[in-house]
C-alpha positions in Angstrom: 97.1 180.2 104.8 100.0 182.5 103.4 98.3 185.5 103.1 99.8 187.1 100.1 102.5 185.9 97.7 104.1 187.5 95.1 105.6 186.4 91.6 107.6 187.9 89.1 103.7 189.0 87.3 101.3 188.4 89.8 100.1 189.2 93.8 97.9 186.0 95.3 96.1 187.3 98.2 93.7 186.8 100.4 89.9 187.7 98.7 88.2 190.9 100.9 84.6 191.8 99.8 86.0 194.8 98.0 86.3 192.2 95.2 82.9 191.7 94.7 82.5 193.7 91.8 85.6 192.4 89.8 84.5 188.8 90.7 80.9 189.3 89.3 82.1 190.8 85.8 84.5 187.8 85.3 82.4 185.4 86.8 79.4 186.4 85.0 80.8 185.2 82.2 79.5 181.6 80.2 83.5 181.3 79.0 84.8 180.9 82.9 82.9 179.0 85.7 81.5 176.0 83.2 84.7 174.8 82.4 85.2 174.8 86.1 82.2 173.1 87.0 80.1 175.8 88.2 77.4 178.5 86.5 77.7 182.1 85.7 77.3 183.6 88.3 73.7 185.4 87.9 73.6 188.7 90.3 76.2 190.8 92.4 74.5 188.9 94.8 75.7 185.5 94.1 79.5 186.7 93.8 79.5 188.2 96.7 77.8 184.8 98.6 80.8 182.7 97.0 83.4 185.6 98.0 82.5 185.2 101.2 82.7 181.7 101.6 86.5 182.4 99.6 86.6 184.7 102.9 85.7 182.2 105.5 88.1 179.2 104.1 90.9 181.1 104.2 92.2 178.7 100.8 91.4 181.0 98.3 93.7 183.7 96.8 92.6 186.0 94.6 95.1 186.5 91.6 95.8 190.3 90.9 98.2 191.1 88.0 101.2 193.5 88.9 100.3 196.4 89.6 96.7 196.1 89.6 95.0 195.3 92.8 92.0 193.9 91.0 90.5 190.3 91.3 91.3 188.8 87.7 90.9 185.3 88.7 91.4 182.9 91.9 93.4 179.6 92.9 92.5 177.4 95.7 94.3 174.5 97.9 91.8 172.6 99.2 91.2 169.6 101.3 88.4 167.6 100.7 88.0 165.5 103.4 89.1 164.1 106.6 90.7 161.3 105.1 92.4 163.1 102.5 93.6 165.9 105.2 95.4 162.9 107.6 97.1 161.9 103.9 98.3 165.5 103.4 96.5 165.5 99.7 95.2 168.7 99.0 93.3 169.4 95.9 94.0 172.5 93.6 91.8 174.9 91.4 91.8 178.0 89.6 89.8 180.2 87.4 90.6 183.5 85.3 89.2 185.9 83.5 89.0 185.2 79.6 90.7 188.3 79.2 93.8 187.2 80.3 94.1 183.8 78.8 96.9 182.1 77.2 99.5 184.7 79.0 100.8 182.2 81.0 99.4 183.6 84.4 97.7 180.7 85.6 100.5 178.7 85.3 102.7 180.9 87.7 100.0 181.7 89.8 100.0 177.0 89.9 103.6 177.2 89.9 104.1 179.7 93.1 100.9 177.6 95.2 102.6 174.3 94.6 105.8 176.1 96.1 103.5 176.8 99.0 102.1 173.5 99.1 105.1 171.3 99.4 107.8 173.6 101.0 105.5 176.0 103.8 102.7 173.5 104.6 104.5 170.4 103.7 101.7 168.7 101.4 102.2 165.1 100.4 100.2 165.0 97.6 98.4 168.1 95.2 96.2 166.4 92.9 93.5 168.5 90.0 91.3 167.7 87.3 89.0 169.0 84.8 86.5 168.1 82.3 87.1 166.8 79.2 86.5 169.8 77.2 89.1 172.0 79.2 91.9 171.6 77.0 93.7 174.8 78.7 93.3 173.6 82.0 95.1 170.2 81.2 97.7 172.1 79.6 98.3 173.5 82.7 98.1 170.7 84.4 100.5 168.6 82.1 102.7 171.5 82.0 103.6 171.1 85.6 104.3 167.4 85.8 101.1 166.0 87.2 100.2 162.6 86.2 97.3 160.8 84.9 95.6 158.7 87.5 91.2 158.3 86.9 88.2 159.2 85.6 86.3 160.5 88.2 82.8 160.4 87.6 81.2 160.4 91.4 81.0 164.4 91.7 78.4 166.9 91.3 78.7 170.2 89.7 76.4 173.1 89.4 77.6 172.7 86.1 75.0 169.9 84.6 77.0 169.0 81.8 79.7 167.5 83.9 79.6 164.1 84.6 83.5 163.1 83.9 86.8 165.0 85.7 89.8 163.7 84.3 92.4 163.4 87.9 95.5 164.2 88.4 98.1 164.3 90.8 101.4 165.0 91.7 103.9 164.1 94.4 105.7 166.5 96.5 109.3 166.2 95.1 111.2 166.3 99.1 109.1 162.6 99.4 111.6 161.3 96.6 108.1 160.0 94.4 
């Protein structure tokens, strides 16, 4: 994984369990992890758990906005499966703090991981989704030239309420798709 990459706004690093604390008070929150398919996170406890995981991965960055060093938010680049990995699809994600919404730093922070993806690791194929309700999430999404593909209704989230993810994908532009 790059470890650290910078934008005109924003530093994406790697997570450290200093972040704990910042995680929990944006994660805590019932605005930020149902959209993304997962609960509020109930306890210090819990954050730091999933931080570790972020930690052991090694595909999460956490999303700091200049010059703060503190976790706002995170974007992943992950791959799913074997079969997905001998593809070169990788699947991407993010979540931010409520506070920060409708700034645009999401999409930069999308913007400089899809550099990443297609000109350092040489990805094939990103592809995201989101539930029906997340109408910011597939703005972002649209924004950044994915395209329509399925109705995936064959995953589980912690988040009961879930039951459809709308799919994306997009092609790396070197493949000439």
């Amino acid at each position: 994984m790059v470890k650290k990459i910078e934008t005109e706004r924003l530093i994406l690093r790697a997570p450290k369990k200093t972040d704990a604390k910042a995680f929990y008070n944006y994660a805590k929150k019932s605005t930020i992890g149902p959209l993304a398919g997962w609960l509020p996170h109930e306890s210090i406890t819990h954050s730091k758990i999933i931080l570790n995981d972020f930690i052991k991965t090694e595909d999460v960055w956490v999303i700091n906005i200049k010059p703060s060093n503190q976790m706002v938010g995170s974007i992943s680049l992950k791959v799913r499966n074997i079969e997905e990995a001998i593809k070169g699809i990788c699947e991407i994600g993010y979540a931010l703090d409520d506070t920060y919404w409708n700034q645009g730093y999401i999409s930069e922070a999308v913007t400089a991981i899809l550099d990443v993806a297609f000109n350092k690791y040489d990805v094939k194929k990103v592809i995201a989704g989101h539930d029906i309700s997340n109408k910011a999430s597939q703005r972002v999404i649209l924004k950044h030239g994915f395209k329509f593909t399925h109705i995936d209704t064959s995953r589980v989230f912690s988040n009961p309420d879930i039951h459809e993810v709308y799919m994306y994908e997009l092609n790396n532009p070197k493949n000439g798709e």
